[in-house]
PDB file as gemmi writes it, atoms N, CA and C in Angstrom:
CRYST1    1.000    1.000    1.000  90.00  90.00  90.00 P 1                      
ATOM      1  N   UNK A   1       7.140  32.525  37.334  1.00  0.00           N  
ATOM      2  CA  UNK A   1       7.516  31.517  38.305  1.00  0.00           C  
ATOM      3  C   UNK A   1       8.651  32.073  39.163  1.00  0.00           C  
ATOM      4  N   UNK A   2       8.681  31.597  40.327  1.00  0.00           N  
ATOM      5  CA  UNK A   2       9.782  32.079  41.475  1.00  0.00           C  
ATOM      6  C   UNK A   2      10.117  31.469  41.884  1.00  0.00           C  
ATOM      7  N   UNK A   3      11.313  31.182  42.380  1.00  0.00           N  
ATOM      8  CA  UNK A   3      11.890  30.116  43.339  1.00  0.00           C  
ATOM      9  C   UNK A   3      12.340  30.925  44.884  1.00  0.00           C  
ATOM     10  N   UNK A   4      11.407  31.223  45.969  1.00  0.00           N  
ATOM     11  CA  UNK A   4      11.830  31.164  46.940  1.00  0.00           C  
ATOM     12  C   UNK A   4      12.581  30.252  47.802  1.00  0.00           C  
ATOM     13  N   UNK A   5      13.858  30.692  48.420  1.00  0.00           N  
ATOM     14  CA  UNK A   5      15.050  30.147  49.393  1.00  0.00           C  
ATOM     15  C   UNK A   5      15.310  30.446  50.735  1.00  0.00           C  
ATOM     16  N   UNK A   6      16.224  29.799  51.350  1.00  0.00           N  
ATOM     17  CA  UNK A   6      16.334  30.133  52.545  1.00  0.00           C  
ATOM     18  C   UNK A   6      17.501  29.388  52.879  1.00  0.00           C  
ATOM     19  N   UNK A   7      18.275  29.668  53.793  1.00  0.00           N  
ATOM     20  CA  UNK A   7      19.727  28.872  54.657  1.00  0.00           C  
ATOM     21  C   UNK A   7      19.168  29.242  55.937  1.00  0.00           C  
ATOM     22  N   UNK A   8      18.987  28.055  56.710  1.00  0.00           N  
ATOM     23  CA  UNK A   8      18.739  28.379  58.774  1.00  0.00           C  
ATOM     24  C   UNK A   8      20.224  28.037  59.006  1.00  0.00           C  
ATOM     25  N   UNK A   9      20.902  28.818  59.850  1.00  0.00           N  
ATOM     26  CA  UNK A   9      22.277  28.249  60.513  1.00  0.00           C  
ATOM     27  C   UNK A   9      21.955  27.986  62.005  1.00  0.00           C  
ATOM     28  N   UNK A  10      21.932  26.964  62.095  1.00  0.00           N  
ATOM     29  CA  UNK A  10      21.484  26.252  64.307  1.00  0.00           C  
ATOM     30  C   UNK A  10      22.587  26.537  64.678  1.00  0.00           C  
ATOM     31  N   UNK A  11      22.804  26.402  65.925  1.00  0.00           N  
ATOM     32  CA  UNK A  11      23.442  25.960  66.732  1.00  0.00           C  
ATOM     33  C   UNK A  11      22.452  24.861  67.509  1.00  0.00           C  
ATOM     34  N   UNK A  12      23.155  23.501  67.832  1.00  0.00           N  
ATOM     35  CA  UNK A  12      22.742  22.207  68.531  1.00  0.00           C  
ATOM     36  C   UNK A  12      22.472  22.290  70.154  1.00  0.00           C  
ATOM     37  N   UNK A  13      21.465  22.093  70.703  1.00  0.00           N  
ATOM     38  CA  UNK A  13      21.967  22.109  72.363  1.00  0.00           C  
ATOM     39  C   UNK A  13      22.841  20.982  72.927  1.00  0.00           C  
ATOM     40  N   UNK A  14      22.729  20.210  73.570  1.00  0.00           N  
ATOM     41  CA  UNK A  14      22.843  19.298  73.644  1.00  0.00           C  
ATOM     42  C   UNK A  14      23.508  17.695  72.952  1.00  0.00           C  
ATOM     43  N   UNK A  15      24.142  18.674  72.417  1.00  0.00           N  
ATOM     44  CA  UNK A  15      24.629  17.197  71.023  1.00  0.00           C  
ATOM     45  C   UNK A  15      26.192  16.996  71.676  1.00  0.00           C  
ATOM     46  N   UNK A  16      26.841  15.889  71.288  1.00  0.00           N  
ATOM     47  CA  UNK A  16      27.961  15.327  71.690  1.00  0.00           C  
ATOM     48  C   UNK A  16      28.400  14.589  70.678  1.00  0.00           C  
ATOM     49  N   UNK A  17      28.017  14.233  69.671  1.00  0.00           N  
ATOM     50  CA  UNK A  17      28.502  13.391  68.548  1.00  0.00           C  
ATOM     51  C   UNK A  17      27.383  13.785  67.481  1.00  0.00           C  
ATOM     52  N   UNK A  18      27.879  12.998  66.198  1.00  0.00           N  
ATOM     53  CA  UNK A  18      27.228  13.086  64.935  1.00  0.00           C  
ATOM     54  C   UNK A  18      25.621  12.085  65.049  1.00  0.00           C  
ATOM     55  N   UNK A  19      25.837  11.554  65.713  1.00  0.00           N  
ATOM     56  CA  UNK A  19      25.071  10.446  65.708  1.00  0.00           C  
ATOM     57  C   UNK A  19      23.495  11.173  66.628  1.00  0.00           C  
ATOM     58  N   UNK A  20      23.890  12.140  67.531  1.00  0.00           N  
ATOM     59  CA  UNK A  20      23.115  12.703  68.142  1.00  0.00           C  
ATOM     60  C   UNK A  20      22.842  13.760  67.327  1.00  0.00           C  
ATOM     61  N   UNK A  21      23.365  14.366  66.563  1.00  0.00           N  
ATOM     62  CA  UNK A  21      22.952  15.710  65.671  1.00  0.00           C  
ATOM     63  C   UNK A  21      21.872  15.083  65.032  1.00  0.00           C  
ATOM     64  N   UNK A  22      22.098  13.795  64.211  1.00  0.00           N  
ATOM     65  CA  UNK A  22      20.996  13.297  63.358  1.00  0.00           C  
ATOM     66  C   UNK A  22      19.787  13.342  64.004  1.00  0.00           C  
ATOM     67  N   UNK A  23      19.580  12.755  65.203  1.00  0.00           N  
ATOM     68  CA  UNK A  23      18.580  12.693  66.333  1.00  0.00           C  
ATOM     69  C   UNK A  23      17.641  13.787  66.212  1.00  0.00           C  
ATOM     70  N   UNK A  24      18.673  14.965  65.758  1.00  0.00           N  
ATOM     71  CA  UNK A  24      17.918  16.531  66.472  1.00  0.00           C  
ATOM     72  C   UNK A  24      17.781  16.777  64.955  1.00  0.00           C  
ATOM     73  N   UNK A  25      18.434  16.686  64.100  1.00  0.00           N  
ATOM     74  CA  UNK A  25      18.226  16.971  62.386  1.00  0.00           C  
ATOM     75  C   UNK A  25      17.215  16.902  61.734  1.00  0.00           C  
ATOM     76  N   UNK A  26      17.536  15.383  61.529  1.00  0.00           N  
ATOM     77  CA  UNK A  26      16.099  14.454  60.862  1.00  0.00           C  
ATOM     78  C   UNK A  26      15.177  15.078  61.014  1.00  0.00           C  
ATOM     79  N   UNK A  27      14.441  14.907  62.467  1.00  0.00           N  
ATOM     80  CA  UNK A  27      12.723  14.773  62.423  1.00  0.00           C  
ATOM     81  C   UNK A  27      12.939  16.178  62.014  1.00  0.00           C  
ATOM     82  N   UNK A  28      13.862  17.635  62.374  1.00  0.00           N  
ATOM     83  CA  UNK A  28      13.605  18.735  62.273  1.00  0.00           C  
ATOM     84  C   UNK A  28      12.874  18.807  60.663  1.00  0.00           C  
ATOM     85  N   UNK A  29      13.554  18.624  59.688  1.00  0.00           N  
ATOM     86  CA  UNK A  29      14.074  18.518  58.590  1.00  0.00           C  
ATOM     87  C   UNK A  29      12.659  17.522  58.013  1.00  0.00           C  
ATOM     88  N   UNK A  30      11.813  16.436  58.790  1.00  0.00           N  
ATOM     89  CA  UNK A  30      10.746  15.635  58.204  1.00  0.00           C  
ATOM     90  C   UNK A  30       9.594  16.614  58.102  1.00  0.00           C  
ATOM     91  N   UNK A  31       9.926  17.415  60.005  1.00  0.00           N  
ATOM     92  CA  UNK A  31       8.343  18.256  60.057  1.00  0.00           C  
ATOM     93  C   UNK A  31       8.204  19.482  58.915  1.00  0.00           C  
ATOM     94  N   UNK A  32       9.179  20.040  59.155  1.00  0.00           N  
ATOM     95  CA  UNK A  32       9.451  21.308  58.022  1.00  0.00           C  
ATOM     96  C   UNK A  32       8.657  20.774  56.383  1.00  0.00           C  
ATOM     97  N   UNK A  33       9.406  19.607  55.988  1.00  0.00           N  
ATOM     98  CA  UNK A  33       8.757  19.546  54.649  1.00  0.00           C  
ATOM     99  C   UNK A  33       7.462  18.913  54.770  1.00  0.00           C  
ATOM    100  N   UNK A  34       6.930  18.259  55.820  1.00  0.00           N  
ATOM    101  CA  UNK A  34       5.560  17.524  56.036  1.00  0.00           C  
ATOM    102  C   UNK A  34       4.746  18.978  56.323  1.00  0.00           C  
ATOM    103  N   UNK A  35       5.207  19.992  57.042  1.00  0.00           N  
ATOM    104  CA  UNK A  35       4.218  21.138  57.610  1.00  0.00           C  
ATOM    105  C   UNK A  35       4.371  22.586  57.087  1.00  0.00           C  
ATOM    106  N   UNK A  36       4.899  22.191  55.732  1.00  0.00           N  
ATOM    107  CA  UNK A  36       4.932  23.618  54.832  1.00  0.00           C  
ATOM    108  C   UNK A  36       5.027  23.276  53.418  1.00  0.00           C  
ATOM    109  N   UNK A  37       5.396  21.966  53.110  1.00  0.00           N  
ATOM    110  CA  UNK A  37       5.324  21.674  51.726  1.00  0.00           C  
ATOM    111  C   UNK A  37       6.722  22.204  50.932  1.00  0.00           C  
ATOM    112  N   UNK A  38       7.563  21.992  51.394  1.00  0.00           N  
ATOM    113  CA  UNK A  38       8.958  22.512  50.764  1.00  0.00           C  
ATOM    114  C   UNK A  38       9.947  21.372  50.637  1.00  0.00           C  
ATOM    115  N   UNK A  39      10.870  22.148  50.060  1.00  0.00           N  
ATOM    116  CA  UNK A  39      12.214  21.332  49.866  1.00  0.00           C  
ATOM    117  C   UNK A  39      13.199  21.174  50.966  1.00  0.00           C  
ATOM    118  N   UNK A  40      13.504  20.640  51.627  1.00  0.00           N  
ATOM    119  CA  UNK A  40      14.542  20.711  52.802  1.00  0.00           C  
ATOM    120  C   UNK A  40      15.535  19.763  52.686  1.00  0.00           C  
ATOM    121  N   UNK A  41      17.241  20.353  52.987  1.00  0.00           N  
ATOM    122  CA  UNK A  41      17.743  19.372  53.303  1.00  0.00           C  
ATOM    123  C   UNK A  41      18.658  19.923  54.035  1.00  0.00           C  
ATOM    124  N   UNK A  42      19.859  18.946  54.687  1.00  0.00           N  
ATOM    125  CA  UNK A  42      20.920  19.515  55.415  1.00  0.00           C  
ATOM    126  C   UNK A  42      22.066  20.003  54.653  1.00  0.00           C  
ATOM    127  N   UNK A  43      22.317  21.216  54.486  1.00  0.00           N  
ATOM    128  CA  UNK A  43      23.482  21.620  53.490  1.00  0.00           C  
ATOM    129  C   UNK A  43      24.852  22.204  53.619  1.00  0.00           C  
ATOM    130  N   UNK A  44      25.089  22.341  55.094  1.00  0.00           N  
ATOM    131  CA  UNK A  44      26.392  22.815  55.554  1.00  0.00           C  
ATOM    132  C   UNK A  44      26.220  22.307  57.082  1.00  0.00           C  
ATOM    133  N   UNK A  45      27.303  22.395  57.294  1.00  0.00           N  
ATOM    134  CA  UNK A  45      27.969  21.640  58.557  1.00  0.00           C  
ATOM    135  C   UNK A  45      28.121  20.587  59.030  1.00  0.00           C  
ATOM    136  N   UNK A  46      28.229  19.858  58.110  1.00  0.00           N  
ATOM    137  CA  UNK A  46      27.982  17.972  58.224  1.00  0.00           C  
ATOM    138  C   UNK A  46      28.898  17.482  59.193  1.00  0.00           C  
ATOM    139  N   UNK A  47      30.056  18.102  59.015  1.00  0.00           N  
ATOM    140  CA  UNK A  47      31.148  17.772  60.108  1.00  0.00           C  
ATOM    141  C   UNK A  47      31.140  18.162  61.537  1.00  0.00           C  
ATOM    142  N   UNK A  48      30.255  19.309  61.854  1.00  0.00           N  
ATOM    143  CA  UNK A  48      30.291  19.922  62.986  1.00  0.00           C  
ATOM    144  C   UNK A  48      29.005  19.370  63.581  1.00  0.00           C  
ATOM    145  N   UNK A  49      28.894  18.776  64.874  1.00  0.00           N  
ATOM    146  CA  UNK A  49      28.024  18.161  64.828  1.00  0.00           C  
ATOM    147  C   UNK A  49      27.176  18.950  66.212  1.00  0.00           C  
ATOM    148  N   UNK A  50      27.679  20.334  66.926  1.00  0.00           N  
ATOM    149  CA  UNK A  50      26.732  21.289  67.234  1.00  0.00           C  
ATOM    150  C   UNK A  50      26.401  21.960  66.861  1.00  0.00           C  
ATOM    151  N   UNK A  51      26.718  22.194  65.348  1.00  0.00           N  
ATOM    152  CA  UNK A  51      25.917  23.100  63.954  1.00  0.00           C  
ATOM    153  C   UNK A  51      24.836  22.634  63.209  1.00  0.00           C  
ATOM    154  N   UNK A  52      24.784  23.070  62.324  1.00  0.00           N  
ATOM    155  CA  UNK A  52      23.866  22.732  61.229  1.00  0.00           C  
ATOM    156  C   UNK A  52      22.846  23.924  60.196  1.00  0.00           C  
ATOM    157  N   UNK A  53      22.963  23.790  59.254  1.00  0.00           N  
ATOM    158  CA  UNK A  53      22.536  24.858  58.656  1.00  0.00           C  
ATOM    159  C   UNK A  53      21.455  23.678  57.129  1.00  0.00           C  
ATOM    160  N   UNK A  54      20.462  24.533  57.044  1.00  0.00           N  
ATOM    161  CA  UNK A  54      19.088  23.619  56.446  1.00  0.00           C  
ATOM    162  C   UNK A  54      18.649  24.298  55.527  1.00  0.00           C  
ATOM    163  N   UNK A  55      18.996  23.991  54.417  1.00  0.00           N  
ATOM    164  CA  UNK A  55      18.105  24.792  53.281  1.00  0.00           C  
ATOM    165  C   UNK A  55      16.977  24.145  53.096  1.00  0.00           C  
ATOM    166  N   UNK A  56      15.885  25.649  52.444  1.00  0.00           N  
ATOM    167  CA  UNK A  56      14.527  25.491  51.937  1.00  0.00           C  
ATOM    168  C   UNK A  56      14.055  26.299  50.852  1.00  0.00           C  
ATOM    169  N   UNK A  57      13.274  25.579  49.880  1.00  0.00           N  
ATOM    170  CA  UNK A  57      12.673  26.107  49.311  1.00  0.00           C  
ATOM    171  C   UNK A  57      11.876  25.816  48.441  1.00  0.00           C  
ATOM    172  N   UNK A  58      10.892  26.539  47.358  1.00  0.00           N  
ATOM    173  CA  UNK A  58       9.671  26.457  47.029  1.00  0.00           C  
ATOM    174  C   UNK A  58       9.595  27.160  45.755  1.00  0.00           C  
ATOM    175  N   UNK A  59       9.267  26.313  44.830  1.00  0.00           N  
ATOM    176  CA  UNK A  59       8.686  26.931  43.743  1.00  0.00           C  
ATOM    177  C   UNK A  59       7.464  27.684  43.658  1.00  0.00           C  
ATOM    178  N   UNK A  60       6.983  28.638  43.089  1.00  0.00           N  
ATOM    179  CA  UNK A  60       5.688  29.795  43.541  1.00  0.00           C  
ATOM    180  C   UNK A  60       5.047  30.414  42.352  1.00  0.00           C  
ATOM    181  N   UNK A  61       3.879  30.490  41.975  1.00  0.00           N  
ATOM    182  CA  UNK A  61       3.807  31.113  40.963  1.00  0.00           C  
ATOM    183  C   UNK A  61       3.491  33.391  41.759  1.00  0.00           C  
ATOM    184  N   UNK A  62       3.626  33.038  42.939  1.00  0.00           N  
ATOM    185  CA  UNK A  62       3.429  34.845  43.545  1.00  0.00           C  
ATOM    186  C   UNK A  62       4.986  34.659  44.663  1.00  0.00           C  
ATOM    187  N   UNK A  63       5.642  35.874  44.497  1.00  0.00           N  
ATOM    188  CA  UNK A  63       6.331  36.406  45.353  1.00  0.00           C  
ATOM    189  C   UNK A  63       5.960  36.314  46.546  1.00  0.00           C  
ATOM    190  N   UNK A  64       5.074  36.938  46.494  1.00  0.00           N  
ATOM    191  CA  UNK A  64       4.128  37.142  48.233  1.00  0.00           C  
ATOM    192  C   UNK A  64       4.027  36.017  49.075  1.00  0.00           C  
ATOM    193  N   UNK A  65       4.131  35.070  47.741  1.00  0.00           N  
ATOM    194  CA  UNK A  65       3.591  33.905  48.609  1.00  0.00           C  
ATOM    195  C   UNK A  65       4.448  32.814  49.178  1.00  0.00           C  
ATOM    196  N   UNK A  66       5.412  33.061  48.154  1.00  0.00           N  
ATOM    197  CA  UNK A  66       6.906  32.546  48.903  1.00  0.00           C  
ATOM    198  C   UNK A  66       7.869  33.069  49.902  1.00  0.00           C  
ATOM    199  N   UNK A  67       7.470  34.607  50.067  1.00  0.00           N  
ATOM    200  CA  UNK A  67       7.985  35.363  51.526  1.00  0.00           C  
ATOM    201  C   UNK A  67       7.237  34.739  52.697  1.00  0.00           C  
ATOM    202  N   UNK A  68       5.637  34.732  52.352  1.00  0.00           N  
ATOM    203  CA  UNK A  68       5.023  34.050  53.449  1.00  0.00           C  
ATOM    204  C   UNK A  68       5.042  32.783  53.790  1.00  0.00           C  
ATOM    205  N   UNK A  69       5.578  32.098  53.358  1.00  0.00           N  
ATOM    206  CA  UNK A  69       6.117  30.540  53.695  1.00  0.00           C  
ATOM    207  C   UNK A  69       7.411  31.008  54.132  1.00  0.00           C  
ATOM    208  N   UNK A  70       8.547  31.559  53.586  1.00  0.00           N  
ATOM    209  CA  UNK A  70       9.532  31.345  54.274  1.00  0.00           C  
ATOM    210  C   UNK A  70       9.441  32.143  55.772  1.00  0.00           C  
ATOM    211  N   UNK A  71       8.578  33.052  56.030  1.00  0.00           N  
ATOM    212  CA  UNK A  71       8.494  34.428  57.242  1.00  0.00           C  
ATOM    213  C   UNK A  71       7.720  32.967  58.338  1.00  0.00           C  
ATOM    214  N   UNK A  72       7.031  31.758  57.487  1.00  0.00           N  
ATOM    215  CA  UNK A  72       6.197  30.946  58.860  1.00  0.00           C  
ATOM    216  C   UNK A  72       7.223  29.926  59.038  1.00  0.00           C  
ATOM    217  N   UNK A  73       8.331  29.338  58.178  1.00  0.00           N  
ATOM    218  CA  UNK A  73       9.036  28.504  58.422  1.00  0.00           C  
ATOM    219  C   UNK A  73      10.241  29.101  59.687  1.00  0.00           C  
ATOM    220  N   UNK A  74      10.750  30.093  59.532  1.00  0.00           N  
ATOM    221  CA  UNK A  74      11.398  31.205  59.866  1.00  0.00           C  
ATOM    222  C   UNK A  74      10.982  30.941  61.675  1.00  0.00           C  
ATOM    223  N   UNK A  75       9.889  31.483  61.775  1.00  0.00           N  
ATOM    224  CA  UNK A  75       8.895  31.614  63.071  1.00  0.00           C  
ATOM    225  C   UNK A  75       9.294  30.411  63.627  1.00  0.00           C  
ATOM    226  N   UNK A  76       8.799  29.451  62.874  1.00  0.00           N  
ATOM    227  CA  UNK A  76       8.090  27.642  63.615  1.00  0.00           C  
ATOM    228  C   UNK A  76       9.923  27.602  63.793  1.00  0.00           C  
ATOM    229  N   UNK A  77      10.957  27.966  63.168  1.00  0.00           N  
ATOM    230  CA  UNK A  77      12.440  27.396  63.923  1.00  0.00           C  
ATOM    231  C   UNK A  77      12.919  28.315  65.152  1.00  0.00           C  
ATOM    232  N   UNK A  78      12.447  29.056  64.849  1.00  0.00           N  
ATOM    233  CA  UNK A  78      13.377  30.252  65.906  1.00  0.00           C  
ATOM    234  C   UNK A  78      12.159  29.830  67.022  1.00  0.00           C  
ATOM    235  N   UNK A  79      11.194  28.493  67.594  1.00  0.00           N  
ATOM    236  CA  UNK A  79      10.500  28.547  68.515  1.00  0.00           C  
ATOM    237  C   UNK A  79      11.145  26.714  69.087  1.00  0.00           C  
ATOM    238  N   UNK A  80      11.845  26.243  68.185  1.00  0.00           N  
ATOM    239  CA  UNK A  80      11.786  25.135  68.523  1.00  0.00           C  
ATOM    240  C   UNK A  80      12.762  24.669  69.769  1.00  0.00           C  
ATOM    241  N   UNK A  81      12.663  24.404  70.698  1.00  0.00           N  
ATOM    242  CA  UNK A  81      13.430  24.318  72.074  1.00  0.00           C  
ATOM    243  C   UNK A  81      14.622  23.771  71.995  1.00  0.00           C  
ATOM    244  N   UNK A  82      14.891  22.743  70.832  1.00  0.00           N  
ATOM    245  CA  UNK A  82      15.782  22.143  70.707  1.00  0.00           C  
ATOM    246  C   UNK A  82      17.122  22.645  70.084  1.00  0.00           C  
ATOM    247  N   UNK A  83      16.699  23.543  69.394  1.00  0.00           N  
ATOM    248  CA  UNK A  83      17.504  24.230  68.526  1.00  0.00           C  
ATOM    249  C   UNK A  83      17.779  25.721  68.736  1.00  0.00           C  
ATOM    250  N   UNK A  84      19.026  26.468  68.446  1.00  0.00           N  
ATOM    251  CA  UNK A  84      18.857  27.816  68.079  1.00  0.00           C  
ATOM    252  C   UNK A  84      19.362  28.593  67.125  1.00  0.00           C  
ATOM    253  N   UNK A  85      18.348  29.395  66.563  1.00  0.00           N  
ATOM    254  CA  UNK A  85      18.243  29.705  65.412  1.00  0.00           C  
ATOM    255  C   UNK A  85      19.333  31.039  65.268  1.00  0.00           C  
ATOM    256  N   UNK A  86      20.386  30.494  64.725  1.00  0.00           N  
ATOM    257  CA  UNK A  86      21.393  31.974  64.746  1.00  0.00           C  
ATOM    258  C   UNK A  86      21.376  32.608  63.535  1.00  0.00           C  
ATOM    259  N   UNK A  87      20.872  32.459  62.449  1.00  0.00           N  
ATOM    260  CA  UNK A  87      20.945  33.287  61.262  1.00  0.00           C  
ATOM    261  C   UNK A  87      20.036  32.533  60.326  1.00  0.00           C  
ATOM    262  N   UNK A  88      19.047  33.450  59.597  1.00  0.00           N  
ATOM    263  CA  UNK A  88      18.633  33.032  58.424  1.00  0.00           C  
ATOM    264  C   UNK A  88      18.748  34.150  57.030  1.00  0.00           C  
ATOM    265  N   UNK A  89      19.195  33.222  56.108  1.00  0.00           N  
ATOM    266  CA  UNK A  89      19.135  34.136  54.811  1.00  0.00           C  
ATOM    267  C   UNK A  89      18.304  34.058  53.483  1.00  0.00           C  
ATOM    268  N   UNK A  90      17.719  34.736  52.688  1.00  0.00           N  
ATOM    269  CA  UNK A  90      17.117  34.335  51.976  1.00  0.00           C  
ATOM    270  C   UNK A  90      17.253  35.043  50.729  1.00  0.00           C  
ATOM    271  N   UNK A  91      16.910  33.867  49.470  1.00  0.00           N  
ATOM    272  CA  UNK A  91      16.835  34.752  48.075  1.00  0.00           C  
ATOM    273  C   UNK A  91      15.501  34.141  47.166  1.00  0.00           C  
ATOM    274  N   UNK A  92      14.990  35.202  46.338  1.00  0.00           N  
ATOM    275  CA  UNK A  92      14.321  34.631  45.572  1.00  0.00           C  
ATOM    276  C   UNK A  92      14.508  35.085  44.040  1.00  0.00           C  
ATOM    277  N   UNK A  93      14.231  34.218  43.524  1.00  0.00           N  
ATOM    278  CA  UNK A  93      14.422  34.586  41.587  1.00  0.00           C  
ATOM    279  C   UNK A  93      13.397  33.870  41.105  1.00  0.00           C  
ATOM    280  N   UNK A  94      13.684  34.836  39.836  1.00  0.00           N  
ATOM    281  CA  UNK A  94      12.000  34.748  38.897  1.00  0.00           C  
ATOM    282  C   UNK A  94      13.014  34.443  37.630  1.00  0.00           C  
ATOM    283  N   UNK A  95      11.928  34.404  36.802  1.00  0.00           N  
ATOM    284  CA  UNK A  95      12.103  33.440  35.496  1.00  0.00           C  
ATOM    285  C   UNK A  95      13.227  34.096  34.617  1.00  0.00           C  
ATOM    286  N   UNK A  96      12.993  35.924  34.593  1.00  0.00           N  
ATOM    287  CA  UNK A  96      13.586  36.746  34.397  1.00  0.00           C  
ATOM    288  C   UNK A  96      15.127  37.127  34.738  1.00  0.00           C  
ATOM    289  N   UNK A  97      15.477  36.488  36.251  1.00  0.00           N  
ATOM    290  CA  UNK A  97      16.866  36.165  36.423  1.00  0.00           C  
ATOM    291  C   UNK A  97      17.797  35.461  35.814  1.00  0.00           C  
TER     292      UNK A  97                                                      
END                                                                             
């Protein structure tokens, strides 16, 4: 078993308050786990409200197969107009870790 991960760090376009980050967050954060089947949530920058950084991840019984979910999640953010994608990081561990 594997647990593939990931941290996205955004930067916001358009945001001016917290209240507008949510706006741009949320649905980000609904489609991701509705259109890949993962874990998502918002995990750093709660206070900054032209940031935001989104963890993900996925339990797997193949390696391979959790690089290739995170390499399409990866893609589908660094395309989304709303957002920009300034850093992603990733780890994965097996049972053995």
């Amino acid at each position: 078993m594997f647990v593939a991960a990931m941290s996205l760090d955004f930067l916001l376009g358009d945001v001016a308050s917290l209240k507008q980050k949510r706006s741009v967050v949320r649905p980000l954060v609904a489609e991701l786990a509705r259109r890949y089947t993962v874990s998502v949530a918002e995990v750093g920058h709660q206070d900054l409200y032209r940031r935001a950084e989104i963890g993900v991840a996925l339990a797997t019984a193949d390696s391979g197969h959790g690089q290739s979910v995170l390499d399409e999640v990866e893609r589908w953010c660094a395309a989304r107009p709303e957002v920009e994608l300034l850093a992603a990081r990733r780890w994965l561990r097996s049972d053995d870790d």
